[in-house]
VEXDREN-2710 file (C-alpha; in Angstrom, 1 decimal):
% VEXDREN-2710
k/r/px/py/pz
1/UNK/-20.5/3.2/29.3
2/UNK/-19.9/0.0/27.0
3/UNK/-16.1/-1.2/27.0
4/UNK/-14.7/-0.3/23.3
5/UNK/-12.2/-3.2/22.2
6/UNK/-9.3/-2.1/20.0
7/UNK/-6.9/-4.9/18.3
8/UNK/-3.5/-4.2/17.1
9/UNK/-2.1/-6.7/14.9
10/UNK/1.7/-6.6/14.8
11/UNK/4.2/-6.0/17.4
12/UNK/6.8/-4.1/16.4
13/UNK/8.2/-0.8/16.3
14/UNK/4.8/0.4/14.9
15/UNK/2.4/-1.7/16.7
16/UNK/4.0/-1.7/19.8
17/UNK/4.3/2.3/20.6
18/UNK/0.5/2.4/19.2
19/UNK/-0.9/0.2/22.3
20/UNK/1.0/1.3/24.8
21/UNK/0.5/5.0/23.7
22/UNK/-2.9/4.3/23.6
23/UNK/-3.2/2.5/27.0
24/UNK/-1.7/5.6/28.5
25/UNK/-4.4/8.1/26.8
26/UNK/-7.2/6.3/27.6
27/UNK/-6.5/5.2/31.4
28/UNK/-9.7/6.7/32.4
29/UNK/-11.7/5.6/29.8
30/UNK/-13.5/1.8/28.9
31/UNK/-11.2/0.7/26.6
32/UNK/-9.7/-2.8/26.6
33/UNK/-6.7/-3.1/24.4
34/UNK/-5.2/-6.4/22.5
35/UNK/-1.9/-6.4/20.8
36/UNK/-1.3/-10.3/18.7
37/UNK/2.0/-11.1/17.6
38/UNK/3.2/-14.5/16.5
39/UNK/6.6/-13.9/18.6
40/UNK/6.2/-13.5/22.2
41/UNK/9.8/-11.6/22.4
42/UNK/9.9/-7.8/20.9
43/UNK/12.6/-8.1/18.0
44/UNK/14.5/-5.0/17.7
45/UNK/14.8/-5.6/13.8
46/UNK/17.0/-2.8/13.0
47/UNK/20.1/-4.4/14.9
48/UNK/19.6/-7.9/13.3
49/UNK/22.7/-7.4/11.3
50/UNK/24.5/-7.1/14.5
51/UNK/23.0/-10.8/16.3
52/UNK/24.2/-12.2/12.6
53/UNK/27.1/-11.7/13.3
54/UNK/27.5/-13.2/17.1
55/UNK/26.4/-9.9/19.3
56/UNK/23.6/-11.5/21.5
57/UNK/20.7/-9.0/21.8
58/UNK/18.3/-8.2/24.8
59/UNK/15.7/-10.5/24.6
60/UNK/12.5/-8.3/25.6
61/UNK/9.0/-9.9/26.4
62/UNK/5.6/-8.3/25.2
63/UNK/4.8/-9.4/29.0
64/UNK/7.0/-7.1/30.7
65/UNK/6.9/-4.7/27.9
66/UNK/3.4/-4.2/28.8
67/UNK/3.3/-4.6/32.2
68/UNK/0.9/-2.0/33.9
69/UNK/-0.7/-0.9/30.6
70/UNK/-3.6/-3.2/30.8
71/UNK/-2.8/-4.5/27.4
72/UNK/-3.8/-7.6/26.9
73/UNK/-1.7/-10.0/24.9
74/UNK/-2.6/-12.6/22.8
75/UNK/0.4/-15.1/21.0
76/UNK/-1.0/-15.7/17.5
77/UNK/-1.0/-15.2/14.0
78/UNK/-4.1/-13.7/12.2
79/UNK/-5.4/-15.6/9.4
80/UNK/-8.0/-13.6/8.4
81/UNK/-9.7/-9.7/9.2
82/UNK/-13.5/-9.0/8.8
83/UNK/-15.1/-5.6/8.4
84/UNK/-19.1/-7.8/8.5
85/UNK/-21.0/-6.8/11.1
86/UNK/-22.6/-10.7/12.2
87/UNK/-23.0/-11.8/16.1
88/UNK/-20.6/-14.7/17.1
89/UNK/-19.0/-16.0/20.7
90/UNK/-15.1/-14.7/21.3
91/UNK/-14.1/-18.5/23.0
92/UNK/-10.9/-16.8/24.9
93/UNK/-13.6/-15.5/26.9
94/UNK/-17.1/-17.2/25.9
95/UNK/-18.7/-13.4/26.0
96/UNK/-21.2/-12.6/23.6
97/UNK/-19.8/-10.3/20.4
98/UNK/-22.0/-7.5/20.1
99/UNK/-23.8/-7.5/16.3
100/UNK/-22.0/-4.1/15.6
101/UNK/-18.6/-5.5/16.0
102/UNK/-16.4/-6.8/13.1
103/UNK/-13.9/-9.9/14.3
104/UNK/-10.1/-11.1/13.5
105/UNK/-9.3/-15.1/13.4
106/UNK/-6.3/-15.7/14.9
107/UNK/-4.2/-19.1/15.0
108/UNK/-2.7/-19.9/18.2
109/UNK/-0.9/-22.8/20.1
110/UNK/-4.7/-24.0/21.2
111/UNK/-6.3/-23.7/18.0
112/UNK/-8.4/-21.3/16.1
113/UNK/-10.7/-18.7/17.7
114/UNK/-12.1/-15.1/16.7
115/UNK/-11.8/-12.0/18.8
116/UNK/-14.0/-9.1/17.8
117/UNK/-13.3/-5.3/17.6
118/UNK/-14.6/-1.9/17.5
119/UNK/-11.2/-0.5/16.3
120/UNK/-8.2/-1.8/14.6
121/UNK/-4.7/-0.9/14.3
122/UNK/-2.8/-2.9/11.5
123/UNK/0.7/-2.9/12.1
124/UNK/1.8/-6.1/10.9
125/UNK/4.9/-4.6/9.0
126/UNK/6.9/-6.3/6.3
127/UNK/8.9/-8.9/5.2
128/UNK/12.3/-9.6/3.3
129/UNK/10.8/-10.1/0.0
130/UNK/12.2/-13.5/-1.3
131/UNK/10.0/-14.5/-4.3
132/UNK/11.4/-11.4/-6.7
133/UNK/14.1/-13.9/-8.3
134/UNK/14.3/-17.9/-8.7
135/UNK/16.6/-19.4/-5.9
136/UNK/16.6/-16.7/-3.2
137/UNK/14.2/-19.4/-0.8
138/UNK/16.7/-22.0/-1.9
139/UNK/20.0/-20.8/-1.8
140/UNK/20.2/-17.5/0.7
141/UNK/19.7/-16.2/4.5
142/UNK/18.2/-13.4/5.2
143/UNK/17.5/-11.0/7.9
144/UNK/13.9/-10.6/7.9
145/UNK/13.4/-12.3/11.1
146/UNK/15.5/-12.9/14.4
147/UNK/15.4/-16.7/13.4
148/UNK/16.3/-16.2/9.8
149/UNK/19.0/-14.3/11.3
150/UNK/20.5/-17.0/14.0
151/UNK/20.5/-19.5/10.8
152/UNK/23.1/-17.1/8.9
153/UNK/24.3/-16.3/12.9
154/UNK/25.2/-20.0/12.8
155/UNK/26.5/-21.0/9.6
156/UNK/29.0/-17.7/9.4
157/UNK/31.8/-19.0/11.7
158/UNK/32.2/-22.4/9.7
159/UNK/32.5/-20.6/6.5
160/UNK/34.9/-17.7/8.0
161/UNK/37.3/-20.3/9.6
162/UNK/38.0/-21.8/6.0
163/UNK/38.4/-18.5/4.3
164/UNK/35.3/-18.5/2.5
165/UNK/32.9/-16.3/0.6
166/UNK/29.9/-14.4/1.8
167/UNK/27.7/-12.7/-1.3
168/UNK/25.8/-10.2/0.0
169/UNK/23.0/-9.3/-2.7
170/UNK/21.0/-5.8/-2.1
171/UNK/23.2/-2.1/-1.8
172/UNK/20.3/-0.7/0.4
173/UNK/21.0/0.2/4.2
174/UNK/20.4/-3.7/5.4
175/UNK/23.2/-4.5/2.8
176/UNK/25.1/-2.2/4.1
177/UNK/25.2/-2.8/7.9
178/UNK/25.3/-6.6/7.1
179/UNK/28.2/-6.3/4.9
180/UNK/30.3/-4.2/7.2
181/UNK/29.4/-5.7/10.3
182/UNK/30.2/-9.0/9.1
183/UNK/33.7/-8.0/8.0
184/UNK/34.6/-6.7/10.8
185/UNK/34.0/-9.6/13.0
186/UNK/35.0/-12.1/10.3
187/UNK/38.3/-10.5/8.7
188/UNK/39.0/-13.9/7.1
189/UNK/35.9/-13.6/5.5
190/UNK/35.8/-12.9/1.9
191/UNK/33.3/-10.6/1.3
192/UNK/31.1/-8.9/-1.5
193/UNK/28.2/-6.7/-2.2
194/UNK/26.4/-6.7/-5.5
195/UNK/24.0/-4.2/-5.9
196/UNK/21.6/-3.2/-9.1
197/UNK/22.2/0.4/-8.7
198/UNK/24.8/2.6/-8.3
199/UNK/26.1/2.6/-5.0
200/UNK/25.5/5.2/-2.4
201/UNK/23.3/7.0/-5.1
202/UNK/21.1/8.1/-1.7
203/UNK/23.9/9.4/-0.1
204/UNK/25.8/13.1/-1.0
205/UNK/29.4/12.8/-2.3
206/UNK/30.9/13.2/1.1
207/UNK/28.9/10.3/2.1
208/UNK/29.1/7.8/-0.5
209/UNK/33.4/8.8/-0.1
210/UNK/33.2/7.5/3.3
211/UNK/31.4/4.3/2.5
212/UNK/33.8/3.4/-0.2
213/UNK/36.8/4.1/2.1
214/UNK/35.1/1.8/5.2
215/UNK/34.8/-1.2/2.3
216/UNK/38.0/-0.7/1.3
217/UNK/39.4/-1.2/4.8
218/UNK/37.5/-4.2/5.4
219/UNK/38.2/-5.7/1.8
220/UNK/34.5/-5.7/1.1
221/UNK/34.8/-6.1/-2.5
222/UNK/31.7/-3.9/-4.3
223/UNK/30.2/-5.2/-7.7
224/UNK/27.8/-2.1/-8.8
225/UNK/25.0/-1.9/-11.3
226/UNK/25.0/-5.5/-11.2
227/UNK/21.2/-7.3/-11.6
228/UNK/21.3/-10.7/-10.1
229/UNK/18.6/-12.3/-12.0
230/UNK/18.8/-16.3/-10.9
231/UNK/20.7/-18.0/-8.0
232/UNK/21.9/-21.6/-7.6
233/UNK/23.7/-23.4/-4.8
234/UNK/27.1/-22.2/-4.8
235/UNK/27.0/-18.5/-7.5
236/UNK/24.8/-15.7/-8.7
237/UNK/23.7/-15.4/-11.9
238/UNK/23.8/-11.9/-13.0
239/UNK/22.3/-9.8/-16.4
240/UNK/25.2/-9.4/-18.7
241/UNK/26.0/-13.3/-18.0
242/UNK/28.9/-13.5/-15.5
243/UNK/28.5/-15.7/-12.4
244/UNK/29.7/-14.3/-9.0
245/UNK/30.5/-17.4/-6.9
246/UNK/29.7/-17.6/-2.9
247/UNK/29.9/-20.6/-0.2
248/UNK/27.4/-18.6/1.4
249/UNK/24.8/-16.2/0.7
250/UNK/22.8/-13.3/2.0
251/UNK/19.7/-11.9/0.4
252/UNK/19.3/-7.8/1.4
253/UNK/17.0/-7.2/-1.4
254/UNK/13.5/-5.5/-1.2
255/UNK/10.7/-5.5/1.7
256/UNK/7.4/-7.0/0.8
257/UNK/4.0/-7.0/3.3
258/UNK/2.0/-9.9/4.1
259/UNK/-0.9/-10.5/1.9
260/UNK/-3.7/-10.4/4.7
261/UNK/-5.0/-7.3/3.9
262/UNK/-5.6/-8.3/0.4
263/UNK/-6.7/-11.8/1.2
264/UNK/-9.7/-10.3/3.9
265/UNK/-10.2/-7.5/1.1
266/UNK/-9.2/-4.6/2.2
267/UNK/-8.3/-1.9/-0.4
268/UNK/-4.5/-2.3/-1.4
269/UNK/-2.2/-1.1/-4.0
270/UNK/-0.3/-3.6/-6.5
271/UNK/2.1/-4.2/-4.0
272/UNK/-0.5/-5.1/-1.0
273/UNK/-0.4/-2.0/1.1
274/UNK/-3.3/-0.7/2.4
275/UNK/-4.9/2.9/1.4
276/UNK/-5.1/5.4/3.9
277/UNK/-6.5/8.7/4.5
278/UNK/-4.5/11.5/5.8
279/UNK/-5.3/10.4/9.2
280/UNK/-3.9/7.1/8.2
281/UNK/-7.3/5.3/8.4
282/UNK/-8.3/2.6/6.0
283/UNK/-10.4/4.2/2.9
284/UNK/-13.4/3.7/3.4
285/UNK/-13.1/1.8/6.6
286/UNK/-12.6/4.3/9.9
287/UNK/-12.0/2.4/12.0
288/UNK/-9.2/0.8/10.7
289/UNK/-6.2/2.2/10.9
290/UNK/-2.6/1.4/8.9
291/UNK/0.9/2.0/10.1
292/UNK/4.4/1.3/9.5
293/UNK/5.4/-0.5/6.3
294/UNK/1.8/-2.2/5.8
295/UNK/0.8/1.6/4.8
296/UNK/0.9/2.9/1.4
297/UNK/2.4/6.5/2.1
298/UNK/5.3/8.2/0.2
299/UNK/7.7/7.0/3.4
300/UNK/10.2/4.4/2.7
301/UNK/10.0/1.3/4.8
302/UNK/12.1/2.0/8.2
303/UNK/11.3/2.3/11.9
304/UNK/12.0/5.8/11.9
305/UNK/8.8/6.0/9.5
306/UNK/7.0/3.4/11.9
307/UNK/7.2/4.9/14.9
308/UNK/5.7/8.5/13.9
309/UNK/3.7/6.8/12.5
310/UNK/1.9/4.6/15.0
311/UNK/2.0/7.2/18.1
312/UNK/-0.1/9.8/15.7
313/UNK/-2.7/6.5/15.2
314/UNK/-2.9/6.5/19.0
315/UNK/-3.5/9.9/19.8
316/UNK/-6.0/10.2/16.4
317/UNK/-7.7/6.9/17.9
318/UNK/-7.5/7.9/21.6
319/UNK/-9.6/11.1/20.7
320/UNK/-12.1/8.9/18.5
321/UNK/-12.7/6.9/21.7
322/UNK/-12.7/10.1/24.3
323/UNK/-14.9/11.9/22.4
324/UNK/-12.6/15.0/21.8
325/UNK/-11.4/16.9/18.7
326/UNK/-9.0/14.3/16.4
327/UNK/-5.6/15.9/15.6
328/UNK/-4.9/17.1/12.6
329/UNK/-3.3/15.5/9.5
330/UNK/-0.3/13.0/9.9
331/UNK/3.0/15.1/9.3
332/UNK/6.4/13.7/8.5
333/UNK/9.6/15.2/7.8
334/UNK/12.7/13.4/7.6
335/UNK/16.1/15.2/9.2
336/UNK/18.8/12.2/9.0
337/UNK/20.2/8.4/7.5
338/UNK/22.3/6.5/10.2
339/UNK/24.2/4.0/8.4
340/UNK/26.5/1.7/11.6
341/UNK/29.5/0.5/9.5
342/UNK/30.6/-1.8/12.2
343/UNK/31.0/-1.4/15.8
344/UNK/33.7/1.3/15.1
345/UNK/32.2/3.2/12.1
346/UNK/29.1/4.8/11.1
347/UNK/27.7/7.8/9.2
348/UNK/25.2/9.8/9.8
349/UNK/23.8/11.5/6.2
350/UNK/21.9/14.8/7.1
351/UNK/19.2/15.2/4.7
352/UNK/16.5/17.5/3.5
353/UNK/12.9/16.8/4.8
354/UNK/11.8/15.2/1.4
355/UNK/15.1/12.8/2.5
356/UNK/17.3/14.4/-0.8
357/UNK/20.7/14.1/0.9
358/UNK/22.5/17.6/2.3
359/UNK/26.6/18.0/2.0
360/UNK/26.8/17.4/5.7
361/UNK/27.5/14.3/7.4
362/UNK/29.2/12.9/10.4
363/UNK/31.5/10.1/10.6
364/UNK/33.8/8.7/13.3
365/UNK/33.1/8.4/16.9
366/UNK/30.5/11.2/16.6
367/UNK/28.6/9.1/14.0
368/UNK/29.1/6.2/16.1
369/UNK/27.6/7.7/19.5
370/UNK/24.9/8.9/17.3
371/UNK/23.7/6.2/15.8
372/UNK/23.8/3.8/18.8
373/UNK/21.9/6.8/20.7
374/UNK/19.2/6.4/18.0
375/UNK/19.0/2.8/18.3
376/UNK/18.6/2.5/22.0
377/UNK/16.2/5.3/21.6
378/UNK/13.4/3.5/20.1
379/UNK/13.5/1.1/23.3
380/UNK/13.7/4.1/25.7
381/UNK/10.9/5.9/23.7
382/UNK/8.9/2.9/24.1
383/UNK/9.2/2.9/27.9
384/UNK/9.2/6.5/28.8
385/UNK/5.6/6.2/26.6
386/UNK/4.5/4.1/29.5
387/UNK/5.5/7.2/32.3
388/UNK/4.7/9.4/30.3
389/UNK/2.0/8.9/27.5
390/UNK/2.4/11.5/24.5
391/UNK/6.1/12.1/25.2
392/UNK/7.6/10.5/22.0
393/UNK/7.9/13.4/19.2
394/UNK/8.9/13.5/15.9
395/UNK/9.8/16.7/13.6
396/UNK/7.1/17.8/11.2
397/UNK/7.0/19.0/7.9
398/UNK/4.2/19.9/4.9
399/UNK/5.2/17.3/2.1
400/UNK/2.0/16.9/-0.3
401/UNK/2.6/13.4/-2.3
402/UNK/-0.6/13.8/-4.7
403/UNK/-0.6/9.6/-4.7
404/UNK/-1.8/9.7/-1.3
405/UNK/-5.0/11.2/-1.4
406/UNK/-2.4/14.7/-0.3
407/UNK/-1.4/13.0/3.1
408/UNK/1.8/15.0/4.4
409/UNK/4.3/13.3/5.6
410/UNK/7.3/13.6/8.0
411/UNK/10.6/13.3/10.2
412/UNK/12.7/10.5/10.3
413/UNK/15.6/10.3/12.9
414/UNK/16.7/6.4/12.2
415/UNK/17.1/3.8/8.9
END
């Protein structure tokens, strides 16, 4: 039987669970699977606010991460995805691509080369978006990478020992975590959130109580409904004309994908995420799939969306490739928000499975155990995956979002 060659682009939370799930439930069976990534380390993105501010995280390769799968990886960034059928040579291995296979190009260290596929998992995620207002390249960090990250990491400690100011701009869950982890380390540290909306509006009235009183304890200083619409060197220009000054400045604004999939024309919203089916295949391209952020579904950006998300493209694909019945619609339901407010707070938000916030939440230690638990749980999910393929689980749930074609959606256990 003719070796079928799946490519995932993207290594993260999305991308990575997909190969490896896949690896596992299709041992048996000719399948040679690539993951490409333009980092060589896994970045466990949802504790970057904690490395900004001087925790050192465990650096995890994709080779030991994949060690025993039979994954192949391959260093790189993709430049370019084609669904043309044509016959080429793949130079990594100078083996003739078979006419019905479509090809990536890929940019690595050695130069540019194509590999060709029979399947496709696009995982490549998203980005901090940093083009929405002028001055945010010029002017701010961000944490949309770990080395975006160990910039801020290293300029915090200069600015903190001379009692300076640290403008955090975005009130979402990034803004959040930065903000308070920040304060905690750096009490000297003067610092503030501006955010556009109202703060904590996502959050019940219990909630939104307890992130007010952890700001007030570590003299966060909160500017609300505040729309910073230009930034220069040293202050943040704002819509009703005041200027709130900073020596230094952190961007926790928006999420934006890469613009492959539009450039190689694929079919994307406005906002460059790719249309999927219910069974989170590319319209009108099946053997493509789309997970995590690059994925137009009703989900909001988050590796608790991610993960779901990529283990039901591996077992959908893995039955493609077996030749046995595909499981049915993707599912989602979401069941919590874990917010860390520094190493000794947190809150977990319980919320309905449309993610509308419930009355309950936990705070304290509980919250604290929690939400660590959760974190190290997409690493030990991730592992356990390579024991035991199929074991990660999420909750389901029947949410019909008409602008997605009726995909349902569901659970979410982390940020």
């Amino acid at each position: 039987m003719k070796t079928k060659h799946v490519i995932v682009i993207g290594g993260g939370y999305a991308g990575t669970l997909a190969a490896i799930r896949l690896a596992g439930k299709t041992k048996k069976h000719p399948v040679q699977i690539t993951l490409i990534n333009g980092a060589d380390t896994f970045v466990e993105r949802i504790r970057l606010h904690q490395l900004a501010s001087n925790e050192p995280l465990p650096q995890r390769t994709f080779a030991n991460l994949f060690a025993k799968t039979g994954i192949r990886f391959v260093q790189g960034w993709v430049t370019a995805v084609s669904t043309l059928r044509h016959s080429s040579v793949e130079p990594s291995s100078r083996q003739a691509v078979s006419p019905n296979q479509s090809t990536i190009t890929i940019q690595t260290q050695t130069g540019e080369q194509q590999l060709a596929y029979d399947y496709l998992i696009y995982a490549l995620g998203s980005s901090v978006d940093t083009s929405s207002i002028p001055g945010i390249q010029e002017h701010t960090h961000t944490l949309g990478s770990e080395k975006t990250t160990q910039h801020l990491q290293q300029a915090l400690p200069n600015i903190a020992n001379r009692n300076g100011r640290l403008l955090i701009i975005g009130g979402g869950l990034t803004g959040i975590e930065a903000a308070t982890e920040i304060a905690e380390t750096y009490p000297h540290l003067q610092v503030t959130l501006a955010t556009r909306e109202r703060f904590g509006k996502n959050l019940s009235a219990k909630g939104a109580t307890h992130i007010h009183r952890v700001f007030d304890q570590l003299s966060i200083q909160l500017e609300e409904e505040t729309a910073v619409t230009r930034i220069d060197a040293q202050s943040a220009h704002t819509n009703d004309g005041r200027s709130l000054p900073f020596d230094l400045c952190l961007w926790a604004g928006p999420f934006a994908v890469p613009a492959l999939a539009r450039e190689s024309g694929l079919p994307v919203t406005e906002n460059g995420r790719l249309h999927t089916n219910p069974s989170l295949q590319v319209q009108n391209h099946p053997n493509i799939y789309a997970i995590g952020d690059a994925a137009e579904t009703p989900l909001r950006m988050a590796c608790a969306t991610a993960m779901p998300m990529g283990a039901y493209a591996a077992d959908h694909l893995a039955a493609q490739l077996k030749g046995t019945d595909s499981p049915a619609p993707f599912r989602f339901a979401y069941a919590m928000r874990c917010i860390s407010l520094g190493r000794k707070q947190a809150l977990i938000q319980f919320v309905n499975a449309d993610d509308t916030p419930k009355e309950t939440v936990l705070r304290g230690r509980t919250a604290v155990f929690v939400k660590e638990f959760i974190c190290r749980f997409t690493i030990w999910g991730i592992k356990l995956e390579k024991r035991i393929p199929g074991s990660y689980t999420w909750p389901q749930a029947d949410i019909m979002e008409p602008q997605t074609s009726n995909l349902n959606v569901a659970v979410s256990l982390q940020k």
